[in-house]
PQR file with spaces between the fields and no chain letter, atoms N, CA, C, O and H, PARSE charges and radii, in Angstrom:
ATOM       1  N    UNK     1     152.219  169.808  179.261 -0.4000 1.5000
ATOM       2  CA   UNK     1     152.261  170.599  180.450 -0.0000 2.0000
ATOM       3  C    UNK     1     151.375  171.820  180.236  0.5500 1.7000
ATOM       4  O    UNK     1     151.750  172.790  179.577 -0.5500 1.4000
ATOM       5  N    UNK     2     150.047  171.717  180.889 -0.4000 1.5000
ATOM       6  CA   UNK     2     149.473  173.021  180.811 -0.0000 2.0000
ATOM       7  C    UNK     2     149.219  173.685  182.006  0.5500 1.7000
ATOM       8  O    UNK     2     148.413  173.270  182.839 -0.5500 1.4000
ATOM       9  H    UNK     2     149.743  170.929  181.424  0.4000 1.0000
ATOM      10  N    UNK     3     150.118  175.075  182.163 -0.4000 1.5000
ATOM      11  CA   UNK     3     149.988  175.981  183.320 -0.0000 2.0000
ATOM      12  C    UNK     3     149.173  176.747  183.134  0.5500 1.7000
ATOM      13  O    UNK     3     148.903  176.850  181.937 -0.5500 1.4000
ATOM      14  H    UNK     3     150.772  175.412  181.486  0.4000 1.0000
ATOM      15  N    UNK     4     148.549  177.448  183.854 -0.4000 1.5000
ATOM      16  CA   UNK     4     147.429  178.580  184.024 -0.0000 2.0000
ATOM      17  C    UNK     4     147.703  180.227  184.405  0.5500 1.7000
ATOM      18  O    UNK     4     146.972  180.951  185.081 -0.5500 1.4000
ATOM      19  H    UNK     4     148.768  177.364  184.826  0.4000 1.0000
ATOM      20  N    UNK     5     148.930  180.558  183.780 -0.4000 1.5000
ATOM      21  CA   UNK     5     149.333  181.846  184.911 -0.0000 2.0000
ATOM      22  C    UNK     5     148.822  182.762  183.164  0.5500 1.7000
ATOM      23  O    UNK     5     148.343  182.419  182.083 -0.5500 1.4000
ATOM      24  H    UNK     5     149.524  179.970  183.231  0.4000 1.0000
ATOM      25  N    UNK     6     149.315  184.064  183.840 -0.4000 1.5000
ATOM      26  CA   UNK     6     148.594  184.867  183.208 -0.0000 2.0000
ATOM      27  C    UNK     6     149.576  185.625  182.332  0.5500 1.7000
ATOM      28  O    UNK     6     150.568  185.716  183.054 -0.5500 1.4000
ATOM      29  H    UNK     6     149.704  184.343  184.718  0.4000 1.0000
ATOM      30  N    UNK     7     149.894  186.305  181.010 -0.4000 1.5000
ATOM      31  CA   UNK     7     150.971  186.487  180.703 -0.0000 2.0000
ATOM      32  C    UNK     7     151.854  187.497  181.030  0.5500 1.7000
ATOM      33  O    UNK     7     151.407  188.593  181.368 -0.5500 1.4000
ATOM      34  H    UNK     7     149.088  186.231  180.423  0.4000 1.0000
ATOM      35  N    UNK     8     152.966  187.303  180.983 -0.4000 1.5000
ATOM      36  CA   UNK     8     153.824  186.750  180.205 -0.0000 2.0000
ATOM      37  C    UNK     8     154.306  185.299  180.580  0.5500 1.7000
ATOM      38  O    UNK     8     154.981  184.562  179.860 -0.5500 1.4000
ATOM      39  H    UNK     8     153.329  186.412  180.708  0.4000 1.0000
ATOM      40  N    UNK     9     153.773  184.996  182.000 -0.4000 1.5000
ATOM      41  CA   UNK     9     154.303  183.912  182.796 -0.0000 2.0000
ATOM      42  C    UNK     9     153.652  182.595  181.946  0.5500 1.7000
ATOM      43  O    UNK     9     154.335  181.573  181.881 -0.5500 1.4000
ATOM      44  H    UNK     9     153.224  185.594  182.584  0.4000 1.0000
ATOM      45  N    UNK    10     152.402  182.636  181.336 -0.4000 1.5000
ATOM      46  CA   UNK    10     152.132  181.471  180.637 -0.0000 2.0000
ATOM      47  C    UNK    10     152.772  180.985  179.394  0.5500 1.7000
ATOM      48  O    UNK    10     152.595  179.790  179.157 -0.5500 1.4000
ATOM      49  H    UNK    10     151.848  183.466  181.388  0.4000 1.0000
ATOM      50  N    UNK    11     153.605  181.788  178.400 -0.4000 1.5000
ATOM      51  CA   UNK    11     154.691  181.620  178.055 -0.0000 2.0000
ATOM      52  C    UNK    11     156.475  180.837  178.121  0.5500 1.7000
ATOM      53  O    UNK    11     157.248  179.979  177.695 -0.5500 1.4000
ATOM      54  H    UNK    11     153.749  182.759  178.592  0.4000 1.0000
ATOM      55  N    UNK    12     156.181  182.283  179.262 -0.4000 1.5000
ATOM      56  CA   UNK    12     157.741  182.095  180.044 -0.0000 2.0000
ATOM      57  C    UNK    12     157.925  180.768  180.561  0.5500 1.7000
ATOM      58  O    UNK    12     158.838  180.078  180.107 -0.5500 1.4000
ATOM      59  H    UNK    12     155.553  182.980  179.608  0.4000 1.0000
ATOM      60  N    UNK    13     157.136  180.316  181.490 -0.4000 1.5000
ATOM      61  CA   UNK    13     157.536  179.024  182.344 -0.0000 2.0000
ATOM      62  C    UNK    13     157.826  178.224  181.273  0.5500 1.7000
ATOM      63  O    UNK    13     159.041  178.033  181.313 -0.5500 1.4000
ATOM      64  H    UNK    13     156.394  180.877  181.858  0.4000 1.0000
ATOM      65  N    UNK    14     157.209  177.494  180.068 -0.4000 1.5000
ATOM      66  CA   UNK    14     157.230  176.310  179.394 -0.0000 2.0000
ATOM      67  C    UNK    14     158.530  176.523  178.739  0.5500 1.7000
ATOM      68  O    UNK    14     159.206  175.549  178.411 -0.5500 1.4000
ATOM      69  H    UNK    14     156.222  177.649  180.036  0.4000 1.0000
ATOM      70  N    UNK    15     159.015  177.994  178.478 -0.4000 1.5000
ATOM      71  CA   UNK    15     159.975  178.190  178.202 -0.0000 2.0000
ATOM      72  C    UNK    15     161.776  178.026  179.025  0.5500 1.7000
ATOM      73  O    UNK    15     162.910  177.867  178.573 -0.5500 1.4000
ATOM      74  H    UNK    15     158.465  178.785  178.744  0.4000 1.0000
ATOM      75  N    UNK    16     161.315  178.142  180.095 -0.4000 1.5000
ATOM      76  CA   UNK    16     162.310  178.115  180.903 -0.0000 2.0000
ATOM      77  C    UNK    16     162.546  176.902  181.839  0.5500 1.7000
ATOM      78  O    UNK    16     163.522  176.632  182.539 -0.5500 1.4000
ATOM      79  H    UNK    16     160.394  178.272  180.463  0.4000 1.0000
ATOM      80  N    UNK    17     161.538  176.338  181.680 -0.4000 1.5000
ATOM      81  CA   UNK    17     161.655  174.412  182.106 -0.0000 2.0000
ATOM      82  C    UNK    17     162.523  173.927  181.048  0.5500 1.7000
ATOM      83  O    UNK    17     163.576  173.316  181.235 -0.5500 1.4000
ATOM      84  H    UNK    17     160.745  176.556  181.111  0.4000 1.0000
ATOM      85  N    UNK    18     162.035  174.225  179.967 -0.4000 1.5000
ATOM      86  CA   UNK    18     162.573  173.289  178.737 -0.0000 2.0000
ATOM      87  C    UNK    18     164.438  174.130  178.910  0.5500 1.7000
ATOM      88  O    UNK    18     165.435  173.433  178.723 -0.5500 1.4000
ATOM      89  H    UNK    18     161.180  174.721  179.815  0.4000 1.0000
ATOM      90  N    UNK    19     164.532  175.418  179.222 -0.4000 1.5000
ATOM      91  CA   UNK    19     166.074  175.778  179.286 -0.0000 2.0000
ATOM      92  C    UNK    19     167.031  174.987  180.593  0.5500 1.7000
ATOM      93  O    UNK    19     168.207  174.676  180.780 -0.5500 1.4000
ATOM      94  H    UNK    19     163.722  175.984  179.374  0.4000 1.0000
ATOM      95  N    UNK    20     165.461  174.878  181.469 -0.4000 1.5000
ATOM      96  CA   UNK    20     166.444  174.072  182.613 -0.0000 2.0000
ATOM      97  C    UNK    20     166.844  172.725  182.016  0.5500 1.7000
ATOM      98  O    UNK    20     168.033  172.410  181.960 -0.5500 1.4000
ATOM      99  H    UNK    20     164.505  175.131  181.317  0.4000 1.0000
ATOM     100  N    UNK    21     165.978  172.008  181.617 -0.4000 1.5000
ATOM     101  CA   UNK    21     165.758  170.342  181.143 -0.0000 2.0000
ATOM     102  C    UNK    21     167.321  170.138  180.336  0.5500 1.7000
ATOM     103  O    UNK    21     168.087  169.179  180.434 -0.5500 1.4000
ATOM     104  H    UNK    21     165.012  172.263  181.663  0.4000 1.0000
ATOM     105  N    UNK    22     167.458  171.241  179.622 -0.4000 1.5000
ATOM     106  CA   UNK    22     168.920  171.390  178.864 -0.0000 2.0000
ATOM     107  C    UNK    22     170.391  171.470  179.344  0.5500 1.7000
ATOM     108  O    UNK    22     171.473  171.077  178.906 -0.5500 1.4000
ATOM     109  H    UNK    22     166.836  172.020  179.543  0.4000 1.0000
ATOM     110  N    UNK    23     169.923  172.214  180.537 -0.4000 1.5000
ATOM     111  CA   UNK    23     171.082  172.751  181.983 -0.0000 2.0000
ATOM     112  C    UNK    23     171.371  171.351  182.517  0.5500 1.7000
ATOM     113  O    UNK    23     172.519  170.909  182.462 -0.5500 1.4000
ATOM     114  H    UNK    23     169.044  172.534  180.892  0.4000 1.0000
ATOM     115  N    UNK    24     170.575  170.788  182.926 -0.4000 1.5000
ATOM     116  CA   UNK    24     170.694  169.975  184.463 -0.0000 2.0000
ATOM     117  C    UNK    24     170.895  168.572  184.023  0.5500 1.7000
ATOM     118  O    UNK    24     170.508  167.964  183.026 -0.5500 1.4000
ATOM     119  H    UNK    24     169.643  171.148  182.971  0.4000 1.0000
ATOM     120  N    UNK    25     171.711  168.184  185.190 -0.4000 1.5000
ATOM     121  CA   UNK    25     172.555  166.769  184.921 -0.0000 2.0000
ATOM     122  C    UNK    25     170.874  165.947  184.700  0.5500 1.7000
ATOM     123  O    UNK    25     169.907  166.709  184.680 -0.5500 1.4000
ATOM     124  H    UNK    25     172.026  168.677  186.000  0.4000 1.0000
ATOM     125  N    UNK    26     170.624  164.455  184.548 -0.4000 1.5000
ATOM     126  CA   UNK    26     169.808  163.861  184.965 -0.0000 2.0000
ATOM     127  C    UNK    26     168.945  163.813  186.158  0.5500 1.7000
ATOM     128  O    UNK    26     167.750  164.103  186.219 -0.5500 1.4000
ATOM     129  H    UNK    26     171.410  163.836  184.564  0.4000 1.0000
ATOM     130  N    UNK    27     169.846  163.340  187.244 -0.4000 1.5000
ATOM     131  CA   UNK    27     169.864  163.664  188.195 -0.0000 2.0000
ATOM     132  C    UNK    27     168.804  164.940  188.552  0.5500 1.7000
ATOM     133  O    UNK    27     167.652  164.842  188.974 -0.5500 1.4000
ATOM     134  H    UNK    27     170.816  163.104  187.194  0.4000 1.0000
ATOM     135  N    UNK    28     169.616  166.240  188.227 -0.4000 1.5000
ATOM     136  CA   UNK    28     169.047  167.223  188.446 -0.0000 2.0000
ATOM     137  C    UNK    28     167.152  167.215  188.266  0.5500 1.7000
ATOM     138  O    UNK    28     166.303  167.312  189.152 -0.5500 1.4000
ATOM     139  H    UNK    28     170.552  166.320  187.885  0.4000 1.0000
ATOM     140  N    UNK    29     166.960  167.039  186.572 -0.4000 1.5000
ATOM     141  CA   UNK    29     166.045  166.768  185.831 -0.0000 2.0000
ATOM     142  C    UNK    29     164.817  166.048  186.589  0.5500 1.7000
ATOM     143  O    UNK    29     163.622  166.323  186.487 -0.5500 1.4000
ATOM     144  H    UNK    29     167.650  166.960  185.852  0.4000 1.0000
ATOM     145  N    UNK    30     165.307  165.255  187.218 -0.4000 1.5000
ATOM     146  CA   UNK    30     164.598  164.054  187.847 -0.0000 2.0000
ATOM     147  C    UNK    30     164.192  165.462  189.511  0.5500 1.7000
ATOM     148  O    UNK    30     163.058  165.285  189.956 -0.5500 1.4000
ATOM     149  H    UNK    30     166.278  165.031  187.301  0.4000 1.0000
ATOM     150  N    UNK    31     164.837  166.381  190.095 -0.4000 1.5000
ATOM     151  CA   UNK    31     164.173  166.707  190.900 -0.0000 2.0000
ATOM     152  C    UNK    31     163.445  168.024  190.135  0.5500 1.7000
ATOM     153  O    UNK    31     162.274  168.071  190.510 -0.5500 1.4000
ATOM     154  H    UNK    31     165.758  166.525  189.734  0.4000 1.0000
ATOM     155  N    UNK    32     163.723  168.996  189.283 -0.4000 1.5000
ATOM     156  CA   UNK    32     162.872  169.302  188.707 -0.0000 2.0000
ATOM     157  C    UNK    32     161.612  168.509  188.173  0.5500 1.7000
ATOM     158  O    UNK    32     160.582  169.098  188.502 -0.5500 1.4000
ATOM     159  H    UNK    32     164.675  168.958  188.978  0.4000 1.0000
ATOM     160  N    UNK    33     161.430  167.618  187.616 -0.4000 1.5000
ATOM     161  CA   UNK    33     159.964  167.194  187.468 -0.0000 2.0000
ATOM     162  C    UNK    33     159.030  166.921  188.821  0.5500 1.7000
ATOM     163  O    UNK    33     157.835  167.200  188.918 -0.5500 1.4000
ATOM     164  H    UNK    33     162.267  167.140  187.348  0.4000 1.0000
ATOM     165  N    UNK    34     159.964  166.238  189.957 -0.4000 1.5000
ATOM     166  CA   UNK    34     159.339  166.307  190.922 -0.0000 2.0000
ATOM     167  C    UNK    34     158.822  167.817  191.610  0.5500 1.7000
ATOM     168  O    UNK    34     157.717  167.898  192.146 -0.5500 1.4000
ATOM     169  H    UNK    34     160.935  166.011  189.879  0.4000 1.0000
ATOM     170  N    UNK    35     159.610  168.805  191.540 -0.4000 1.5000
ATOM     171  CA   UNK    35     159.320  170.127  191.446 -0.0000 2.0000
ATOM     172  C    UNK    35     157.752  170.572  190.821  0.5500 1.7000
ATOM     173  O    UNK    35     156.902  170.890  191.652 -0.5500 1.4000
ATOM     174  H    UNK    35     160.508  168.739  191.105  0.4000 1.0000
ATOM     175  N    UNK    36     157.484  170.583  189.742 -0.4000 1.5000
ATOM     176  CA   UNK    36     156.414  170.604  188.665 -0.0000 2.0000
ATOM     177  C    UNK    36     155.763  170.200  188.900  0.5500 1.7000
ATOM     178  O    UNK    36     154.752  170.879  189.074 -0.5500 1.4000
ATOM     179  H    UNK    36     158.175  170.324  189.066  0.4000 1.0000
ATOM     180  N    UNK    37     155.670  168.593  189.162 -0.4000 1.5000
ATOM     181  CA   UNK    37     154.351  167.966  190.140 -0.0000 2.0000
ATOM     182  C    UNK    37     153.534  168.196  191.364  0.5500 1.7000
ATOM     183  O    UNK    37     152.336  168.272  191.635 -0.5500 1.4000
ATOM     184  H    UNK    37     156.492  168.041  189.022  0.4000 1.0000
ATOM     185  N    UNK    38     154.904  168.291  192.124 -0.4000 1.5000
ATOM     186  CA   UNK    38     154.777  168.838  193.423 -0.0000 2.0000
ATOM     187  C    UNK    38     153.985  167.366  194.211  0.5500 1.7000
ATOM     188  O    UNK    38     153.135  167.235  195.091 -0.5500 1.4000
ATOM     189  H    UNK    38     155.878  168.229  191.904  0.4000 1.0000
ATOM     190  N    UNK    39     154.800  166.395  193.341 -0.4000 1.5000
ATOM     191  CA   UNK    39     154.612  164.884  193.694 -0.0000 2.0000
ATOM     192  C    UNK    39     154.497  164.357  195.547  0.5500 1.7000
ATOM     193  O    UNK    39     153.703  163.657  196.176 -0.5500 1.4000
ATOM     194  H    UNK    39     155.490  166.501  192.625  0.4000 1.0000
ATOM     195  N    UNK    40     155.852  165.198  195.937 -0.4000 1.5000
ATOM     196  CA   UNK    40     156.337  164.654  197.398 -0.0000 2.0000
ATOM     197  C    UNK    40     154.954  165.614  198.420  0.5500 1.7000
ATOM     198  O    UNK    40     154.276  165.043  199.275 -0.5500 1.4000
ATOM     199  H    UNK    40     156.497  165.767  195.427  0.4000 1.0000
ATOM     200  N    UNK    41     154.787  167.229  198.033 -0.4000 1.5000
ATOM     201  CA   UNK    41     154.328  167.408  198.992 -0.0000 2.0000
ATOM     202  C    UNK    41     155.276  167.685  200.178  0.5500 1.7000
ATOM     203  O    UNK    41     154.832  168.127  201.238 -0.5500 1.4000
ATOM     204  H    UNK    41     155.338  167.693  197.339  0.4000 1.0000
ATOM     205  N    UNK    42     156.277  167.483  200.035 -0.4000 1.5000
ATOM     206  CA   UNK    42     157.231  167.718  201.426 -0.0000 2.0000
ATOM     207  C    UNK    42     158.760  168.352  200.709  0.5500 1.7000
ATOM     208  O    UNK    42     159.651  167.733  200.127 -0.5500 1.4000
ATOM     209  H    UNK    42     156.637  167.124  199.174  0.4000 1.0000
ATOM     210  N    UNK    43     158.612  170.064  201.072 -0.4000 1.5000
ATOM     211  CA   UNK    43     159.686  170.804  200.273 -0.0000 2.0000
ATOM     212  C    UNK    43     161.132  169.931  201.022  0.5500 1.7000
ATOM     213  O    UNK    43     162.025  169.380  200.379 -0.5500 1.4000
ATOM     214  H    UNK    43     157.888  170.567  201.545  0.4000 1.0000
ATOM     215  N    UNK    44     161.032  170.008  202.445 -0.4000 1.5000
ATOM     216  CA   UNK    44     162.031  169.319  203.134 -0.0000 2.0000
ATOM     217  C    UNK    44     162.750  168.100  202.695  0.5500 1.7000
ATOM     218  O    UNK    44     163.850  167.892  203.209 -0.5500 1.4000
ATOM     219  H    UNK    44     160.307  170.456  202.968  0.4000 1.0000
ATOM     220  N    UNK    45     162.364  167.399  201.960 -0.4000 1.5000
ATOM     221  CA   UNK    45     162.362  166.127  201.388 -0.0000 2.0000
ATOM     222  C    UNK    45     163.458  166.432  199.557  0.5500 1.7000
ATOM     223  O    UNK    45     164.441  165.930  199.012 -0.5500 1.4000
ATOM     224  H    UNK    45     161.471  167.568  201.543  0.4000 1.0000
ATOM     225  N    UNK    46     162.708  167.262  199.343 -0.4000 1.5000
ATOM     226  CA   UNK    46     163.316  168.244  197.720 -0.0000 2.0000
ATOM     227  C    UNK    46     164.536  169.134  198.836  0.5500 1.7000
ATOM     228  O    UNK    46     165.400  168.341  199.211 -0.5500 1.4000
ATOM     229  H    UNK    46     161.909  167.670  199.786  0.4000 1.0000
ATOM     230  N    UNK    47     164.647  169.914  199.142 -0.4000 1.5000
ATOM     231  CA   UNK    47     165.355  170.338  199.281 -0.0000 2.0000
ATOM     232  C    UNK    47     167.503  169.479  199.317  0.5500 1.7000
ATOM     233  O    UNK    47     168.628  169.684  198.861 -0.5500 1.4000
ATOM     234  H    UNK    47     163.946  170.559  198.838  0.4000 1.0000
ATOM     235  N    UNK    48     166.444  168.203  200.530 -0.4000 1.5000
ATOM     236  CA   UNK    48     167.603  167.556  201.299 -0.0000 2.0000
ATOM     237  C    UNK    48     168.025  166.703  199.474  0.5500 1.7000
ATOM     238  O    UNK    48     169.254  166.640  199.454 -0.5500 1.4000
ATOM     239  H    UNK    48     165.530  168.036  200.900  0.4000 1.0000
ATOM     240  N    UNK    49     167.640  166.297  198.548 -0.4000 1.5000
ATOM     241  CA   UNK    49     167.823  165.767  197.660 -0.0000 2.0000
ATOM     242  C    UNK    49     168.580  166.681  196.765  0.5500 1.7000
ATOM     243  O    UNK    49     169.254  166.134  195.893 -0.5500 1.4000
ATOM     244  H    UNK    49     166.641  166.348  198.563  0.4000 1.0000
ATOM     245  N    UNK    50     168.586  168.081  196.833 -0.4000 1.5000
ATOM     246  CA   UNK    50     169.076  169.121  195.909 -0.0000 2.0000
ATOM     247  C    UNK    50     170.290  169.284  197.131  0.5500 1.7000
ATOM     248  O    UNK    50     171.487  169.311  196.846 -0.5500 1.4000
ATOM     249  H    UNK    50     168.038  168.525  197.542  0.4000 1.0000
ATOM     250  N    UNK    51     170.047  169.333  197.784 -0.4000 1.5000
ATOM     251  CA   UNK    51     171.722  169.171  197.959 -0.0000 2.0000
ATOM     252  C    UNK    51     172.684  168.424  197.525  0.5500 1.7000
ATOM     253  O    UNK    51     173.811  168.821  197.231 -0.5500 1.4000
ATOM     254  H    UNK    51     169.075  169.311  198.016  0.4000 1.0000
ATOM     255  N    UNK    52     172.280  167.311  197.466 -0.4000 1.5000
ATOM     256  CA   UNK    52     173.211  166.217  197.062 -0.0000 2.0000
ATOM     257  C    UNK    52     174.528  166.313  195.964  0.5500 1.7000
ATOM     258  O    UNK    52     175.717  165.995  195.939 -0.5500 1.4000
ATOM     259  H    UNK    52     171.364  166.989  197.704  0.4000 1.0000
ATOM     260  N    UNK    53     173.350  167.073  194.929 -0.4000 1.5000
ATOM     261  CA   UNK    53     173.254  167.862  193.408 -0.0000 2.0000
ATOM     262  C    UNK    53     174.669  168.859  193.308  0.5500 1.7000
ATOM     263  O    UNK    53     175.141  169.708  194.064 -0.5500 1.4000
ATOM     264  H    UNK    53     172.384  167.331  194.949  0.4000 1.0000
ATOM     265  N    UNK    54     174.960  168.467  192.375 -0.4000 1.5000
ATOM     266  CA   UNK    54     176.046  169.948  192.086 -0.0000 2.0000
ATOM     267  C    UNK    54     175.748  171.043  192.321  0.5500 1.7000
ATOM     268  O    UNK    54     174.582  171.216  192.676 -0.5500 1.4000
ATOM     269  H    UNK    54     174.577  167.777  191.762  0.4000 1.0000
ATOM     270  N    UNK    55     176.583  172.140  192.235 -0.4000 1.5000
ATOM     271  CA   UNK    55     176.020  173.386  192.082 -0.0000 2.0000
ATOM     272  C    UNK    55     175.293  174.004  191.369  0.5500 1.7000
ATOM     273  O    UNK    55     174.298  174.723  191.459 -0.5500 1.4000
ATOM     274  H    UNK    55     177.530  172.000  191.947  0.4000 1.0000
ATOM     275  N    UNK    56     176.146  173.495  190.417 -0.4000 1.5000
ATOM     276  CA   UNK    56     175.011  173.997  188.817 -0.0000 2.0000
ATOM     277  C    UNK    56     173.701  173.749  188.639  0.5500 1.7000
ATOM     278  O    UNK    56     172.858  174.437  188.064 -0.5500 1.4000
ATOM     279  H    UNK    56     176.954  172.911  190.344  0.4000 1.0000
ATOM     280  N    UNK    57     173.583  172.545  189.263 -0.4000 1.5000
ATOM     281  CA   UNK    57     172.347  171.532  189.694 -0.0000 2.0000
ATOM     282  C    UNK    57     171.725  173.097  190.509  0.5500 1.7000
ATOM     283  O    UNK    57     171.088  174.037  190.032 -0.5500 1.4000
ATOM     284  H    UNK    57     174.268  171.986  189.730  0.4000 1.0000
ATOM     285  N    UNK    58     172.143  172.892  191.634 -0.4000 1.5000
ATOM     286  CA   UNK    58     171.132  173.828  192.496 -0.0000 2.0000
ATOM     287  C    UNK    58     170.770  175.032  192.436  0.5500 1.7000
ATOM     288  O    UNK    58     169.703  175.553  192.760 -0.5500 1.4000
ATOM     289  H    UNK    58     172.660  172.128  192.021  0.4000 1.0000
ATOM     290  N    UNK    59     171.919  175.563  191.907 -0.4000 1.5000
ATOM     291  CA   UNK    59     171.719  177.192  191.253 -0.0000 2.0000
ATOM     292  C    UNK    59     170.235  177.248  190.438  0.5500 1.7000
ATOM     293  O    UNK    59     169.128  177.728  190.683 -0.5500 1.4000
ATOM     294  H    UNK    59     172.786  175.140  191.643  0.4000 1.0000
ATOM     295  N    UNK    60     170.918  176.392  189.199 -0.4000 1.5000
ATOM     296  CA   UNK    60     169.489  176.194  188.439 -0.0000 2.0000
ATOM     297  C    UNK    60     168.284  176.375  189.051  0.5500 1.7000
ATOM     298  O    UNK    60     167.594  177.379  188.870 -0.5500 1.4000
ATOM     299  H    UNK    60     171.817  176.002  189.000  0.4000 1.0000
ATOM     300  N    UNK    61     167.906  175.221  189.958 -0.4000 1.5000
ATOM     301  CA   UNK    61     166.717  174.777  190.566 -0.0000 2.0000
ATOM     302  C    UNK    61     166.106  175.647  191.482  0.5500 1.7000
ATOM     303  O    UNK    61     164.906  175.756  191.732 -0.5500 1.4000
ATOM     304  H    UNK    61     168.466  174.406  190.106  0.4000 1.0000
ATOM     305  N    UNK    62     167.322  176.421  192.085 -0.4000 1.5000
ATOM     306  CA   UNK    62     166.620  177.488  193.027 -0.0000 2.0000
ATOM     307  C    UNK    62     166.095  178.693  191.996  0.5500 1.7000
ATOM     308  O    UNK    62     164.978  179.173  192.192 -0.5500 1.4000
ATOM     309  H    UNK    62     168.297  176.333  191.882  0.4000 1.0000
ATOM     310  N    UNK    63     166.737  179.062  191.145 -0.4000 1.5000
ATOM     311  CA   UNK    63     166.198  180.266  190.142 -0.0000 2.0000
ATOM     312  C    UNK    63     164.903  179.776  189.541  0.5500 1.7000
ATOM     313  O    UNK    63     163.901  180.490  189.495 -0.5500 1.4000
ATOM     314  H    UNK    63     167.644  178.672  190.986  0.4000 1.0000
ATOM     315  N    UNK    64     164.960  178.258  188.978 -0.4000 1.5000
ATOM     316  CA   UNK    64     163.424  178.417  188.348 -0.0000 2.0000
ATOM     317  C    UNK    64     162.469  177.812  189.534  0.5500 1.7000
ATOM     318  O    UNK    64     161.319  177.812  189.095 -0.5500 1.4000
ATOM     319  H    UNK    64     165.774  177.679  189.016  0.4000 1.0000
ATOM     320  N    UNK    65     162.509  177.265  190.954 -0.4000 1.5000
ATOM     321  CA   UNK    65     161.872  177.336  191.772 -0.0000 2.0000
ATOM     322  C    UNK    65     161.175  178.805  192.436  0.5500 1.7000
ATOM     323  O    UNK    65     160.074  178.991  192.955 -0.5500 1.4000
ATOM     324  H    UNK    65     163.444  177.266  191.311  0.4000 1.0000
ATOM     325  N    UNK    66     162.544  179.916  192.125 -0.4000 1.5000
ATOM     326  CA   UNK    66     161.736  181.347  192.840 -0.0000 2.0000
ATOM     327  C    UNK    66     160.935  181.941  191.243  0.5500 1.7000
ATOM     328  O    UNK    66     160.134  182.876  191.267 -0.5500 1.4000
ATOM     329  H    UNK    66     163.438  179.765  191.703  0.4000 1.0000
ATOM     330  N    UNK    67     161.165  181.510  190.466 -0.4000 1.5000
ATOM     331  CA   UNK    67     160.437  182.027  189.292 -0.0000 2.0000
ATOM     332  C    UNK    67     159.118  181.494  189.057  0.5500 1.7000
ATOM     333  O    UNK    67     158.261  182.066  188.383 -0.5500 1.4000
ATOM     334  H    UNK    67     161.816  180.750  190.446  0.4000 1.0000
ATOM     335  N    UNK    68     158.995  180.501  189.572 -0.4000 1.5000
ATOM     336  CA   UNK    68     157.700  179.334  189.681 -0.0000 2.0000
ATOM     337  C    UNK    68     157.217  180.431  191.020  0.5500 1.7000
ATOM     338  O    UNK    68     156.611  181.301  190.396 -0.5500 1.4000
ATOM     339  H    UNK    68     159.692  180.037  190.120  0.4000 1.0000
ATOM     340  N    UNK    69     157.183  180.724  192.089 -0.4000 1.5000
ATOM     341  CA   UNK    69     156.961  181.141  192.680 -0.0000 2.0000
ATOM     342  C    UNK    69     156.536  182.596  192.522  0.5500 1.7000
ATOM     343  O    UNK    69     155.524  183.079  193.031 -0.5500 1.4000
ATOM     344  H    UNK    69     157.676  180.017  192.596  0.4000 1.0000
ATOM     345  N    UNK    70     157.253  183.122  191.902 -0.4000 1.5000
ATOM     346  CA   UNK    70     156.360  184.640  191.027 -0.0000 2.0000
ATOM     347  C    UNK    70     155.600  184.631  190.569  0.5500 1.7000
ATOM     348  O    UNK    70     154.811  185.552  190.777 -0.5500 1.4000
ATOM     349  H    UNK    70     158.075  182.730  191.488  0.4000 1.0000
ATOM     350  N    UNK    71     155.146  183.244  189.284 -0.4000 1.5000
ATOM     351  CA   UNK    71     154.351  183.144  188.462 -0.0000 2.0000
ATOM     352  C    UNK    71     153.461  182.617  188.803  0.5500 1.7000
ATOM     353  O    UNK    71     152.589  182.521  187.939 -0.5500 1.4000
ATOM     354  H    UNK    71     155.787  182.496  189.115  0.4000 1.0000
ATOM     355  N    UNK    72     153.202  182.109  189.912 -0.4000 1.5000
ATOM     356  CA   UNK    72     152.378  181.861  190.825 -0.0000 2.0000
ATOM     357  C    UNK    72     151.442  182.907  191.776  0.5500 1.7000
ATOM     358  O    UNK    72     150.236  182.930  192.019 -0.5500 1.4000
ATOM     359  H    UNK    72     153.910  182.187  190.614  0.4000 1.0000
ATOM     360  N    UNK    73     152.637  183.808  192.220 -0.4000 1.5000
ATOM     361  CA   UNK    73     151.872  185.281  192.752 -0.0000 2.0000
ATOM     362  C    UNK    73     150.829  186.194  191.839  0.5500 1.7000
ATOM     363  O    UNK    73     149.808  186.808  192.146 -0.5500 1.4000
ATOM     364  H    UNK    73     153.618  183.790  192.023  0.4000 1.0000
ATOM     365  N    UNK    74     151.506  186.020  190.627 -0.4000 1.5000
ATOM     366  CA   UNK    74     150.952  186.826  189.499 -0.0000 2.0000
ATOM     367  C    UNK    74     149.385  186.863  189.252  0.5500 1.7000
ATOM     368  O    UNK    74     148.921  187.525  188.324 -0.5500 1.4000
ATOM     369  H    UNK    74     152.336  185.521  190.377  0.4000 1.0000
C-alpha cells in the first residue's frame, strides 16, 4: 500500500489501517478495503453495506474514513 500524503499522514494512515484490520469483524475488513480502493465509486452503496455492520464495525469505519479524509486535505 503506497499513499502519497505528506507527513505525518504518510506514516499515520498505514498505521491506522493496520489498527483497524485488528478492530473489525471480517465482514467489517472486507468494507474497509473496499474503502482504500475506492473500488465501488458509489459512497451510497458503502455506506448502505456499513450499516448492516455492528457498531463497532461502524464506529471504526467512520473514524478512519474522516481521517482518510484529512489526510487527504493535507
Amino acid at each position: 500500500m503506497d499513499f502519497d500524503f505528506p507527513a505525518p499522514y504518510d506514516h499515520e494512515v498505514p498505521r491506522r489501517i493496520g489498527e483497524a484490520r485488528r478492530q473489525l469483524s471480517p465482514e467489517g475488513v472486507a468494507v474497509l478495503e473496499r474503502i482504500i480502493a475506492d473500488e465501488s465509486g458509489d459512497l451510497e452503496d458503502i455506506i448502505a453495506v456499513m450499516e448492516s455492520l455492528p457498531t463497532s464495525d461502524r464506529d471504526a469505519l467512520v473514524g478512519i474514513s474522516r481521517f482518510f479524509a484529512e489526510a487527504y486535505d493535507a
